[in-house]
Every structure is written in C-alpha cells, then in structure tokens.
N, C-alpha and C positions, 0 to 999 in steps of 0.2 A: 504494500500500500504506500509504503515512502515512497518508494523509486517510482512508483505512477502518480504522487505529485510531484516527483520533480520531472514531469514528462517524460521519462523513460517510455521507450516503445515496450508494448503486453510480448511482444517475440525478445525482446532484448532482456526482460526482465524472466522470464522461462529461460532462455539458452544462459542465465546468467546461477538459476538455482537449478534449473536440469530438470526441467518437471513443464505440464502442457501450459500453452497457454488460456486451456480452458479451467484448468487448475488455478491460473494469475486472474483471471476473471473472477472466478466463484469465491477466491479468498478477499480481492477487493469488493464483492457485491457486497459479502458478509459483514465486514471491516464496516465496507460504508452506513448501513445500516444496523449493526450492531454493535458496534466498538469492537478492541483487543481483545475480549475475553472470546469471542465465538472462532476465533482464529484455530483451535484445533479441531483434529476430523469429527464431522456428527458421524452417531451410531448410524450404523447401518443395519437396515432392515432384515428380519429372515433368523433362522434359531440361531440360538448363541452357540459359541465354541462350547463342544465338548470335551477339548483337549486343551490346557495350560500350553504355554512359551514352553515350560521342561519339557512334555511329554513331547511335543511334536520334533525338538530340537533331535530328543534319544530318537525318535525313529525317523527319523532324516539321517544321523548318525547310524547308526543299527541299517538302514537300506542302502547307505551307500558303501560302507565299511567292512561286511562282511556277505557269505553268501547265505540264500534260502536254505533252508533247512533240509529240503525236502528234491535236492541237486538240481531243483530249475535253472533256466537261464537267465533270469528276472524275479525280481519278487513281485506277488500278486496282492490284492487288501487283502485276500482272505491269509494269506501267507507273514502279512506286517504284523 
C-alpha cells in the first residue's frame, strides 16, 4: 500500500515482493478500506486441516526419504 502511494506501478510493486498483481490489488482494496490490521490472509473456506505443520512436515519427510513398505515404485495415500 506504500509503494502504490508513492505511485509505484501494481506490476513493479508484485515483480518487487514476487507474488501476483492480483494479490497487490486485493491487499491495497483491503488496506484501503480496512486499515493494517486486515493485511493478513482471511480464512479460507471448506473443512479445516486435519493434519498440524508437524504431521504433514513427517510425511513429506517419510514420502520423500524412504521407500513404500510394500516395494512399490511410488507411494500411494493408502500406503502414506
């Protein structure tokens, strides 16, 4: 929201934090209309996680790191 008043182009200020320019819109719509506080992501819709940061991290770890149990060539969900 600074750098779009100090007229920074919406493409210049995306290519400058790496993210879309439809992302640089929705954060200064938000900004404009709701001040600093609304700046971080709203929830998003749809069931919650049933898996914690830890759990997903181990089986990310556990899928890439070792093999299926069961001498696939890939691991399957029913196999994670």
């Amino acid at each position: 929201a600074l750098l779009a008043n100090e007229h920074v182009r919406l493409c210049d200020i995306a290519d400058e934090l790496d993210i879309s320019t439809f992302t640089v819109q929705k954060w200064i719509k938000r900004f404009a209309l709701y001040g600093v506080g609304t700046l971080a992501d709203a929830p998003r819709p749809g069931t919650p996680r049933t898996h914690g940061d830890d759990k997903i991290t181990e089986i990310i770890r556990l899928t890439t790191m070792t093999e299926p149990p069961d001498s696939s060539t890939h691991w399957s969900t029913n196999t994670m």
